[in-house]
C-alpha positions as CSV (number, residue, x, y, z in Angstrom):
1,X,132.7,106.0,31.3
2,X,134.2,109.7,30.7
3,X,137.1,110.6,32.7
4,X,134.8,112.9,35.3
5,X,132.3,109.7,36.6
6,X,132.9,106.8,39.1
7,X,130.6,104.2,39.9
8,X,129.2,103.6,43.0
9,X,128.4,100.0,44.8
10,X,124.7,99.9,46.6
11,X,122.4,96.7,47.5
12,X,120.4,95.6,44.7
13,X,117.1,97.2,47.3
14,X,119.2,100.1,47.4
15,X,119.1,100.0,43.9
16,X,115.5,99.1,43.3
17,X,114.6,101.9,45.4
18,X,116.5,104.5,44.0
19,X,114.8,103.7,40.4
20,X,111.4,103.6,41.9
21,X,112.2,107.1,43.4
22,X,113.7,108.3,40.0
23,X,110.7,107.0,37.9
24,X,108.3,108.6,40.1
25,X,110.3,111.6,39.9
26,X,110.4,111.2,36.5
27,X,114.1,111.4,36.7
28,X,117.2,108.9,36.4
29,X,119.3,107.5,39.2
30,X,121.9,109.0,37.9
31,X,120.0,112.3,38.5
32,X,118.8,111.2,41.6
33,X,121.8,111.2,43.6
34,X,123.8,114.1,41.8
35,X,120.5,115.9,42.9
36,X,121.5,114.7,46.3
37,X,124.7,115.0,46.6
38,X,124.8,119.0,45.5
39,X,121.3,119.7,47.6
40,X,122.1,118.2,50.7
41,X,124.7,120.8,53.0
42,X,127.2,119.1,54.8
43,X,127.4,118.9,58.9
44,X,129.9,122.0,58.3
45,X,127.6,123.8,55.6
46,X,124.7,123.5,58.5
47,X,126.9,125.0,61.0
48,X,128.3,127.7,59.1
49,X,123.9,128.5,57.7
50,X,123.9,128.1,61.9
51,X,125.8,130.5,62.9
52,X,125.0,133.1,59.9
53,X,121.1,132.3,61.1
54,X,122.8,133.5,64.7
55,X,124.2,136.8,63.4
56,X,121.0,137.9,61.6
57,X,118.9,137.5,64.8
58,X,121.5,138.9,66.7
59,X,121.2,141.6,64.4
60,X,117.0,141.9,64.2
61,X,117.1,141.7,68.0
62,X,119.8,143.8,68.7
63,X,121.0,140.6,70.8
64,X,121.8,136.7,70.2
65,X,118.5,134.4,71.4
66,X,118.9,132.7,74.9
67,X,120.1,128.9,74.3
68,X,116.6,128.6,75.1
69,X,115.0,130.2,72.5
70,X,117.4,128.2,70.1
71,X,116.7,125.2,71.7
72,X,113.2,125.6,71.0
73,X,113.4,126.9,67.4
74,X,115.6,123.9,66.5
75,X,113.4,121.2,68.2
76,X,110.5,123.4,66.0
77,X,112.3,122.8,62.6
78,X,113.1,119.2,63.8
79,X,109.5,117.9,64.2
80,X,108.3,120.6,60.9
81,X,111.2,118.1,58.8
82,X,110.4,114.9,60.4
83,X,106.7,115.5,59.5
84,X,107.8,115.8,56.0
85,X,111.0,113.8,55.8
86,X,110.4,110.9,58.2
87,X,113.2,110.8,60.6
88,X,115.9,113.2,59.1
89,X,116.6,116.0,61.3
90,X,118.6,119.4,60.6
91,X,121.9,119.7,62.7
C-alpha cells in the first residue's frame, strides 16, 4: 500500500454492492468511492453553493426571494433528486 492510501472496513453487502455498481459502471471500487468522496459537497460546501445561489438572485432580482419562494424552490430540487436519486435530498 503506498504511503497516500488507507483502507476502509464495509459489510461484505456493502462490499458486493459497491463492485456490482463499479462493474456496471465499468469502473473499480476503488474508483467508485474516490469518485464519491471528491463529487459529493459537504453540508458546508452546500451552504456556502446556498448562499452564493442567494446573492445571484438577489442580484437578477434586484432583491433576495421571500423564504417562500426558497422554500418552494428547495422542496422543487428535493422531489427533481429524489426522482432520480431515491431518497437523497440537497441540504
Amino acid at each position: 500500500m503506498a504511503a497516500d492510501e488507507t483502507s476502509i472496513k464495509v459489510s461484505a453487502a456493502a462490499r458486493d454492492r459497491l463492485a456490482r455498481l463499479a462493474a456496471e459502471q465499468g469502473t473499480t471500487i476503488r474508483s467508485l468511492v474516490e469518485e464519491l468522496a471528491q463529487n459529493t459537497p459537504t453540508q458546508a460546501e452546500y451552504a456556502e453553493r446556498a448562499e452564493l445561489a442567494r446573492a445571484e438572485l438577489a442580484s437578477a432580482l434586484g432583491g433576495a426571494p421571500s423564504p417562500e419562494a426558497e422554500a418552494k424552490a428547495r422542496a422543487l430540487l428535493e422531489r427533481l433528486g429524489g426522482a432520480r436519486h431515491g431518497s437523497q435530498t440537497a441540504a
